[in-house]
C-alpha positions as CSV (number, residue, x, y, z in Angstrom):
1,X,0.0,0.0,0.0
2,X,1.1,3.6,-0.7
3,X,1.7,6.3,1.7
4,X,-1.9,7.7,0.4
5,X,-3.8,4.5,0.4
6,X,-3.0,4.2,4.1
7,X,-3.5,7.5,4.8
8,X,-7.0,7.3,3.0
9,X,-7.9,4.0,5.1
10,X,-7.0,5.5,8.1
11,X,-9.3,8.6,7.6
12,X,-12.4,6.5,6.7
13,X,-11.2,4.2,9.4
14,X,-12.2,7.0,11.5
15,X,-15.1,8.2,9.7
16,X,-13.8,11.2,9.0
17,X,-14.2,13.5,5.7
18,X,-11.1,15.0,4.1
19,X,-12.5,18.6,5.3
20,X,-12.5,17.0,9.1
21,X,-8.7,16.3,8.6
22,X,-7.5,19.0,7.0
23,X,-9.3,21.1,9.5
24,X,-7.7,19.6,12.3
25,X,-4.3,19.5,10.8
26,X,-4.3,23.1,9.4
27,X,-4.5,22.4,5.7
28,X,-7.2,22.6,2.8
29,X,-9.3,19.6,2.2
30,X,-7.8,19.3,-1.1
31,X,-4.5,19.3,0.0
32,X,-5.5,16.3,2.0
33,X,-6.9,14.7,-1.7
34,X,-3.4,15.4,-3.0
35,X,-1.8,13.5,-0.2
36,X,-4.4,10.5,-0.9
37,X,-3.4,10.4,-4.4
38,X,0.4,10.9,-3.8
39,X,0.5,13.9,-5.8
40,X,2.0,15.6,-2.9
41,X,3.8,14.9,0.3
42,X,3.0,16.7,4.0
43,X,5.3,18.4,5.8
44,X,6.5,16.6,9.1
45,X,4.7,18.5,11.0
46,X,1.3,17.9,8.9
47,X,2.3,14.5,8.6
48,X,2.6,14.4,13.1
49,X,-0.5,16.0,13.3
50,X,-2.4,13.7,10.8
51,X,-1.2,10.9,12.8
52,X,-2.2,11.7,16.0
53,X,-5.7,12.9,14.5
54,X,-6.1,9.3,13.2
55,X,-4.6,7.3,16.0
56,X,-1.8,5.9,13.9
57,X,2.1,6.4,14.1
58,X,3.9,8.4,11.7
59,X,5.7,5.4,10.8
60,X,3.0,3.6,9.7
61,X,1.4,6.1,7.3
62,X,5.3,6.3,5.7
63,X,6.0,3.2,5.6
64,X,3.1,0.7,6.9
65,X,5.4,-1.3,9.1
66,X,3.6,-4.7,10.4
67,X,5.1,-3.4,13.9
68,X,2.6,-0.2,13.6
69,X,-0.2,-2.3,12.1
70,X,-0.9,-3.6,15.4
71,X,-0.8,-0.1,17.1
72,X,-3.3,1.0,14.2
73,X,-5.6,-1.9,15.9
74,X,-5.2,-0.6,19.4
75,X,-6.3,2.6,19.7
76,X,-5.2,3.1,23.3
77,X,-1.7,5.0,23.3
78,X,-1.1,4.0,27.2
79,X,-1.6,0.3,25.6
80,X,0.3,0.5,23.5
81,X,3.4,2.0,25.4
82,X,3.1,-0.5,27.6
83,X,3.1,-3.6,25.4
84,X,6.5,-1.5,23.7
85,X,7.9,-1.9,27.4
86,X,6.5,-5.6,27.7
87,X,8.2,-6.5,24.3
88,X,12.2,-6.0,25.9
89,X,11.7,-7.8,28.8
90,X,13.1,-11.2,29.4
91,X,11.2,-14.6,28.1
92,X,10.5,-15.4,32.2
93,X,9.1,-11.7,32.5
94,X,6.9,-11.6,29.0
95,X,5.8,-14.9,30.4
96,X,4.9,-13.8,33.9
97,X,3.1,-10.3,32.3
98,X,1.0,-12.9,30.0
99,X,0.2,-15.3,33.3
100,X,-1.0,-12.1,34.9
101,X,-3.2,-10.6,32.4
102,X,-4.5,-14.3,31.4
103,X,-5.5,-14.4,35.2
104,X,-7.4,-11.0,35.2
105,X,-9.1,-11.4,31.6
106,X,-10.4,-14.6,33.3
107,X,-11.9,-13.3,36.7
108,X,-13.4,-10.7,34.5
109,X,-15.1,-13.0,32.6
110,X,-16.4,-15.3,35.5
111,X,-17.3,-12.3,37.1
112,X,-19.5,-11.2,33.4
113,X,-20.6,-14.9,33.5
114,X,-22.0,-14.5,37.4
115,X,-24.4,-11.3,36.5
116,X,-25.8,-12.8,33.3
């Protein structure tokens, strides 16, 4: 995919309009076309603030890294920075986080199954 493919999926990926983004980054909504069609490339400041406004890393819109794919999915920047921290650990630690969140995903779901 090109930088404006992804770029495009992203925007519809949250639902908004080319106007909507070129509002909140500071550029006319054609400007934003032009980037979609890779007639033109945003500055790096445009291209930060696109980013941000569609909850994707820079990285990813450049050059659609499988690494950044995943953040594209999870929304949640706090997430995210913690999985990053997670992902140097040690094999015991990764394996002790995973026991831990295996443990609380499961009381949450015995606790869902108990009020149904």
């Amino acid at each position: 995919m090109t930088f404006g493919e992804r770029l495009k999926q992203a925007r519809e990926k949250k639902q908004l309009t080319k106007a909507a983004l070129g509002k909140m980054v500071n550029v006319h909504y054609s400007q934003i076309g032009r980037y979609e069609r890779n007639e033109a490339n945003p500055s790096s400041d445009v291209l930060k603030k696109m980013a941000n406004g569609l909850d994707v890393t820079t990285d990813y819109l450049m050059n659609g890294t499988s690494s950044d794919l995943a953040e594209e999915q999870i929304t949640d920047k706090a997430l995210v920075n913690q999985f990053k921290k997670i992902s140097v650990l040690s094999d015991e630690n990764k394996k002790i986080v995973i026991a831990l969140i295996d443990a609380f995903l499961f009381q949450q779901e015995m606790k869902t199954r108990l009020v149904s």
